[in-house]
Each structure stands twice: as C-alpha cells, then as structure tokens.
N, C-alpha and C positions, 0 to 999 in steps of 0.2 A: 354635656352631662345628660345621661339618657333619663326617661320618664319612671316614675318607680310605679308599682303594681300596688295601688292604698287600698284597694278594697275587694282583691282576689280574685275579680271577675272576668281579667285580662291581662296578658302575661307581663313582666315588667322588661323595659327597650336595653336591648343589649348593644354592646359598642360595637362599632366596624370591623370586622376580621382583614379587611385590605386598605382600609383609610391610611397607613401607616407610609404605604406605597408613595404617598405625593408630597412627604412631610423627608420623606428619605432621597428621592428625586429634584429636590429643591435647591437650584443652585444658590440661595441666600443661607440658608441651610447649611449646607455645605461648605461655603467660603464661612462662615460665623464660625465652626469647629474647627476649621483647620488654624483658626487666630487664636484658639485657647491654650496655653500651658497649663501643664501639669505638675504637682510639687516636685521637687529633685530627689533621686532616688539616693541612698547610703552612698557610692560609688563616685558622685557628683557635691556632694557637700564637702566642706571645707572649714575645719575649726580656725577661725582666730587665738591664735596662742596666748593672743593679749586678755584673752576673758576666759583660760583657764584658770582652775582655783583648788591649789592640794590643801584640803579638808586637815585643819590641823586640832589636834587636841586642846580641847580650852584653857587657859591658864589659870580658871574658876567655870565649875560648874555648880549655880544655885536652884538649876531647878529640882522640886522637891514631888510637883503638883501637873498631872496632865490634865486640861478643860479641854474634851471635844466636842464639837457640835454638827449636826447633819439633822438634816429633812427629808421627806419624800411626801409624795402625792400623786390620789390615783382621781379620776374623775369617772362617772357611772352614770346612765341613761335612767332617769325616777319615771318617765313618761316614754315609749317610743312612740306611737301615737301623736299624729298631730294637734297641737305645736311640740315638737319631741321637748324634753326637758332635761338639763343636765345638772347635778350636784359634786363637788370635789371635795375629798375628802383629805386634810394633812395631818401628819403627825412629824413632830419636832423632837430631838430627844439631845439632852449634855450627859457627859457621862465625865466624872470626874474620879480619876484614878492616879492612886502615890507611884512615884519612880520606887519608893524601895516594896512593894508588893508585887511590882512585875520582877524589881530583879530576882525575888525569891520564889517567884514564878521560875525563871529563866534557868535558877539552880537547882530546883526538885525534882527529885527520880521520874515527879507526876503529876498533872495538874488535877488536884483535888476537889471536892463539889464547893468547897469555901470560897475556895481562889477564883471558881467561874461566878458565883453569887455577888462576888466582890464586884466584878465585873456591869454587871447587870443593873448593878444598882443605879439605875440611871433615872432623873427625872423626865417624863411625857407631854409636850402640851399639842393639844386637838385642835383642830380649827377645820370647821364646814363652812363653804363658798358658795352661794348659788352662782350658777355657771350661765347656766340657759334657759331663758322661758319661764325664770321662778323670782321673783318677788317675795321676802317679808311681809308679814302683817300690818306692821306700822309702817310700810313704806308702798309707794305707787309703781317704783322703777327697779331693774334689774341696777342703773347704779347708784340708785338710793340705797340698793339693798344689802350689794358688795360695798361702799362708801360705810353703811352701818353696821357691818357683820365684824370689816377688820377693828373699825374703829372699837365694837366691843371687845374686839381680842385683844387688842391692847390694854381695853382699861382690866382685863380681870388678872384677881389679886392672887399672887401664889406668896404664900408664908410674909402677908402684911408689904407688898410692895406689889405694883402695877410696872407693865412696860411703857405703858402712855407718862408715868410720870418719867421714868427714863429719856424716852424719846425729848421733852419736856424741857427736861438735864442737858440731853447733849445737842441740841438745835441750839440753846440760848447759851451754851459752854457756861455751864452751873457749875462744874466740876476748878475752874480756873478763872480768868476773864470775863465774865457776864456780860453777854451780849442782850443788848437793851429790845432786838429786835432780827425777824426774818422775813426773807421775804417769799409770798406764796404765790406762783407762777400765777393762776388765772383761779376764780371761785367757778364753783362745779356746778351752780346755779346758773348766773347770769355770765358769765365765761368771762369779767370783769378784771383786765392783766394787772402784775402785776403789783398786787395784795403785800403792802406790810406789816404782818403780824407784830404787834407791841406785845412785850411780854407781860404788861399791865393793862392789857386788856383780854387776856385770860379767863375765863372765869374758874372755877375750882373744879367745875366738871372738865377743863380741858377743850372747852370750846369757846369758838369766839365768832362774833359779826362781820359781815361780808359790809364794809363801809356802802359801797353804792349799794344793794339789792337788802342788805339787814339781813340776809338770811342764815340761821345756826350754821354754823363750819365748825368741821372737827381738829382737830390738831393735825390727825392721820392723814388730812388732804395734801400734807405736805409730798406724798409718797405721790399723786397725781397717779394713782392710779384710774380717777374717773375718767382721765383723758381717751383714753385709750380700750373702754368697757365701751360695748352697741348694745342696744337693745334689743338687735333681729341676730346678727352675728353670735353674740356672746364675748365672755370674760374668759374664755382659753387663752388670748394671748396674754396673761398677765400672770398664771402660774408660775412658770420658770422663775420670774423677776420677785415675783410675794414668797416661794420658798426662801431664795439670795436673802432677800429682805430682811425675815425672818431670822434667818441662821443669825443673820448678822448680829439682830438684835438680841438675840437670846445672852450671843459672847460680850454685849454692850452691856447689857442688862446685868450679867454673874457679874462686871468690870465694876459697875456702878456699887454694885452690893458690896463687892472685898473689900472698897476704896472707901467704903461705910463703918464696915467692921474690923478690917485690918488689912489696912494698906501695904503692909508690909508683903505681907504675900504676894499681889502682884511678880515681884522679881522673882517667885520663887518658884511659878508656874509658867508652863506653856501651853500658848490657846491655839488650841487646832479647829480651822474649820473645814469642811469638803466641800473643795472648789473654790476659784481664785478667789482673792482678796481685792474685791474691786464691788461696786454698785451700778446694774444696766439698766442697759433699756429707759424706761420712764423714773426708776430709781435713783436714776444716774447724779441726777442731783446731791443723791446723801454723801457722795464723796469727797466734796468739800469741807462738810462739818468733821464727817469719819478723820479727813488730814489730822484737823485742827487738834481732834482727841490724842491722834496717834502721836503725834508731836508733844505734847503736852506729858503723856503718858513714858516717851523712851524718854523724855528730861526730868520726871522728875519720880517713876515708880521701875524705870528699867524693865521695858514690856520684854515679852517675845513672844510672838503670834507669827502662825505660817497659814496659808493657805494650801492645802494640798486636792492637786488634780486626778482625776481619774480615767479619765473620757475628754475626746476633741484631739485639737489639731497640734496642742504640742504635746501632747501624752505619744499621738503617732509619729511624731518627730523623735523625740524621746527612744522610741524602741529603736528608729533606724540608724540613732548616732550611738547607739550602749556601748559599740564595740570600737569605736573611736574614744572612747573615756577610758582611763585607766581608774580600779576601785580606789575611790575616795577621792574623788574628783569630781570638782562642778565646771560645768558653762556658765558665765552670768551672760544672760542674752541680749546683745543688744539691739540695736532699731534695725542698723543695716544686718543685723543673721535674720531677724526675725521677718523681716518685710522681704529678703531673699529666697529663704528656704523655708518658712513655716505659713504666714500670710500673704494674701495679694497685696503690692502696696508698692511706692516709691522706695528702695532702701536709700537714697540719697535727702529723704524729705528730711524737715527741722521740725516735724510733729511727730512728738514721741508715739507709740504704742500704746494706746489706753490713758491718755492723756486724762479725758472726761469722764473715766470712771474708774480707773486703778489708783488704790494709794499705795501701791507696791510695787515693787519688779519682780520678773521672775528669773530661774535658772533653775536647771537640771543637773539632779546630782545621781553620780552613781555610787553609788555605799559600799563598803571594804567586803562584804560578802556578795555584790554584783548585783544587788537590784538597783533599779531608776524610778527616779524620781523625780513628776514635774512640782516643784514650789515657788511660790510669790511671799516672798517677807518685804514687811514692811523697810523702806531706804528712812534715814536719819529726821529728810526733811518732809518723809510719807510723799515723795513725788515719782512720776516714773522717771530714771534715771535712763537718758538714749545710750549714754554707754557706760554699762557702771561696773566699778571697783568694788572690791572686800570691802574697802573703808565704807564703802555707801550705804552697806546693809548693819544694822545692831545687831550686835550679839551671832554673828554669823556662824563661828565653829561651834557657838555654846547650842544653838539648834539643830545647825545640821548633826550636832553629834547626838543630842536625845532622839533627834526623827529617826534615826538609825539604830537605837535602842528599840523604837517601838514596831520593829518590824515584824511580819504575819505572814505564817506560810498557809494562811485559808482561802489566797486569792495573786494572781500576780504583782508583786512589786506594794502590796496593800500594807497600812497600819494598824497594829491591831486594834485601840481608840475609838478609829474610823471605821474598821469591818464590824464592832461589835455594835456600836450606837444605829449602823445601818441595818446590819441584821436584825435590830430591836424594833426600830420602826418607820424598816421602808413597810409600804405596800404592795404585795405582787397584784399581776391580772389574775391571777387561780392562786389559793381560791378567793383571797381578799377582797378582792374587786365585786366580786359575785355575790359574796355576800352582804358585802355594803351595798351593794346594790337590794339586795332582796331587803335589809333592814331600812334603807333610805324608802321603800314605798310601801314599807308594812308602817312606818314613821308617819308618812305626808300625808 
C-alpha cells in the first residue's frame, strides 16, 4: 500500500508498473492456479430427475394479502481528513398489497395513478450507524456507540409497539412455550462466556446485568454484533448481516402484531423477503429461535414465507440451467447438486448446506411464462432438508403459484412487491449518497 499525499506538498507513491512481473513468474503461483476449478458450465450439469417438481395448481388458494420486506444501505465519508470518519445510513420499507388489486391491475386497459399510489403506500423505518472514527455523546467507544444506536432502534415505538419488545417475544417463545431463559454468548464489557439471560431478570427497559462485571446489557447484544465492531478498522463488516437482520425483524415484528390482532390472517397472506431465508455471519445464531417460530407458526396459523434471491451464486446457477427446466417446473436442490455445481464443498458430506444459519431450503423454479427463480421456503420442521421432497416444503404449489402471480416486467425475472419496496427505499451512490453525505456534515 503506497504513501498518500496528506498535505500536498509532495506527490502521493504510486504502485509498480512491472512488480506484477515476479507474482506471474512464480512457480508456486502457478502450481496454486492450475489446482483451482471453475464452476461447470450449462453443457456439463446434470439434473437429478428425482428433485424435479411439475408445479401443480392448488387445491386451495387462501392467500388474500402480499407482506414484502427489503433494505438497503449506503455508508458516506462525514470527515475525509485524518482520522477519516464514516456514517451509514439505512432505510427499511414493508409494503403490503391485496392479491385482488393486482389482479385488477393485471385486467386494466392501464395502470392508473390510484393503482401505482396503492402501491407505495409503504411503511419506512431510518436507522443511522456510526461506522468509523465517530462515537455518541453518552458513549466513549465506536461499540458502545453501535451497541447503543441499534439497541435504540429497536426500542422505538411505531403505532404503540417496539421491536425490542418483539425481539423479547420471540428469544423467550412468548408467542407459545415460554422459555424461562437464553443464553448470551459472551458480555461486550468483560468478554465473560457464556451469559444466561433469565427472563426475570429483565428489567422493563429491556436490559439486564452482566452477573460477573454488573454492567447494563441491552437485550440487542443478543445479535453480538459487538464481537466483531474494532475501534481502528470499523463497523463495515457488520452492515450486510444488520440489514438480514433487520428485514427479518420487520416480517417478525408485522407476525407478532397479526397474531395480536387477527390471527386469522396469517394463513391468508404471503411474507416476502429479499434474499434468503437464513440468519449469517454473527447473526447466525437467531436461526435457532427463528426454527422454533417457523414451526410453531406452519402448525398452528398455516404460514407462507419465501425468500426470494436476486444476486450470487445460485441466481447464476439459475440462469445456466433455465433451458434445462421445462415452464412450471422446479429443482428442489439438494447437498450433492449444490456442493457439485453451485458451491465449493464435499457433495458426499452429511452436513447439510446452511446447516447453521438456514431455516429453509432452497430451489429454482421456472414459471409458465419462462422466468426463474431462486427461492428458500421454509421445510415442515424449518430444517435444511439434504435431499428434499414436495412433501418437505408447506404449502409448496399454493406459493410457487402466487410468486408467479407477482411477476414484473421492470427488471429481469423480478417481483413486483420486491422491485417496488426497493425502488422506494434503496439508496444509490448519485445522487443519495452525496447528499447524505453533504447533510451528514452540515448535521455533526
């Protein structure tokens, strides 16, 4: 990494124009490439017949209600000057739209300014991250700071409910079961393993005592994001995994509230989110409680929830088998396709694929009018399934046949749900970036 130029008085150190020369010349170098494979082209894959699936029409169709959910986040430079400083900015959006408004979408000469209003009508929720080099008021550290920023997004109240109470609800399974207790990997203070939270020793703000060190813990440390937050580095590796998060909780959250006010509905709606149905990285933990819900939820309110992909490695899987799929047909994917033709991996191992953080499986469907599609629905017992059947997935023709309803010709293979809630509130680099940036230091 060459020298940079801080004070303009001398030029900044530019990279070697021939260094490249000894890195190409290198016979370890060279033996190391010639050991890599490359994924298998269209030409060289191979369906298992046994995990094809003719998409059949349902025998009941009760969905009545689309819940989608999507994030995005841009992160901006409030200092470039040393110590440079960074802040991230998200926005979260559900969008909730009836099956019979698109169908009379789908019958009109023309889509009307009603019909796109209807649309839009989406709820927003904000959340600002210090990233780098910035600190809170009431706090000393970069992850005191992100430790206090999520935790206030959680407790704040949209229409008399908090997601913190949610969160709350489904750690300690309030919804069914009442678990007396969790346990919380290590305290973000004195790194003390091991931590089990009693859910009677709560307080009513949603925090509680670190037993060895006594010091306030939030509920949110369940998420361990501190782990993994530097002080010199920053909190960039942890966006990917708090958008996931997030989406998740929003569909947790609307779950919690139907299940409040009318249960009933559950069975009557499909919960969309973008991007698989699984919890990573440092996350990865929530997948266990998330099971416990999903189960609880297909036995006793009849869910259906899809994850839908857009981007990665089986979306480009997806495009090179479309013409091996006949329309209305799925792959359910199992260990040995997926660890042969999509991921690096053993396809003989007896560890599923996403074991640790998926409560679903996936498979690619191709729709009666020829688009594809990667989705993860949740399996019967929310486990990943190494070689699964129709029977393993609920409600399997009753979604794939509404995802197939909700198709969009505003983008390749997209939903419409999902292109609107995104077009409402991703953030580009131009001009959004820019100007959150210029408002982030006209702000600090």
């Amino acid at each position: 990494m060459g020298y940079v130029s801080r004070y303009g008085k001398r030029p900044q150190e530019t990279a070697s124009k021939s260094a490249h020369t000894f890195v190409i010349n290198d016979e370890n170098v060279k033996t190391f490439l010639s050991n890599c494979k490359l994924p298998k082209t269209e030409d060289q894959i191979l369906l298992d017949s046994r995990y094809l699936y003719n998409v059949k029409d349902p025998a009941r169709n009760d969905i009545k209600v689309i819940i989608a959910v999507d994030g995005g986040y841009t992160d901006v430079p409030v200092n470039k000057s040393f110590p440079s400083s960074m802040i991230s900015f998200f926005q979260f959006g559900a969008l909730l739209l009836q099956i019979k408004d698109l169908d009379e979408m789908a019958e009109a000469p023309f889509i009307s300014p009603e019909s796109i209003a209807k649309l839009k009508e989406l709820q927003r929720l904000k959340l600002v991250l210090p990233t780098k080099h910035i600190s809170l008021n009431n706090t000393s550290t970069l992850i005191e700071s992100v430790r206090f920023t999520i935790f206030n997004f959680f407790r704040h109240i949209e229409q008399g409910e908090s997601m913190i109470e949610t969160l709350h609800w489904f750690l300690f399974q309030r919804y069914g079961n009442n678990r007396p207790d969790y346990n919380l990997a290590n305290c973000p203070i004195c790194t003390n393993s091991n931590i089990k939270i009693k859910q009677a020793d709560i307080n009513s703000d949603f925090t509680f005592k670190c037993p060895k060190c006594q010091s306030r813990l939030y509920l949110t440390d369940v998420f361990r994001f501190h782990e993994v937050v530097d002080e010199e580095i920053g909190a960039g590796g942890i966006l990917g995994y708090l958008t996931n998060l997030v989406e998740h909780f929003i569909l947790i959250h609307t779950i919690r509230i139907i299940l409040k006010l009318k249960p009933d509905l559950i069975r009557k709606a499909i919960f969309i989110k973008d991007g698989p149905l699984g919890f990573f990285g440092q996350t990865a933990n929530m997948h266990d409680p998330m099971r416990e819900l999903i189960k609880y939820l297909i036995s006793n309110h009849d869910l259906n929830m899809a994850g839908l992909e857009k981007s990665g490695a089986f979306v480009e899987h997806a495009d090179e088998i479309k013409n091996k799929l006949e329309p209305g047909q799925a792959i359910l994917l199992s260990n040995k396709h997926i660890y042969t033709y999509i991921m690096p991996g053993d396809p003989t191992t007896n560890d599923p694929y996403g074991r640790s953080s998926y409560y679903s499986s996936k498979l690619i469907y191709k729709s009666k009018d020829g688009r594809i599609y990667v989705i993860s629905i949740p399996t019967k017992d929310s486990r990943v399934v190494m070689n699964p059947k129709p029977e393993d997935f609920h409600n399997l023709d009753q979604i794939l046949t509404n995802i197939e309803k909700l198709h969009c010709d505003m983008y390749d293979n997209s939903l419409l749900p999902i292109a609107v809630v995104n077009k409402l509130v991703s953030l580009s680099n131009h001009p959004s970036a820019i100007l959150l940036e210029k408002f982030a230091r006209a702000s600090l």
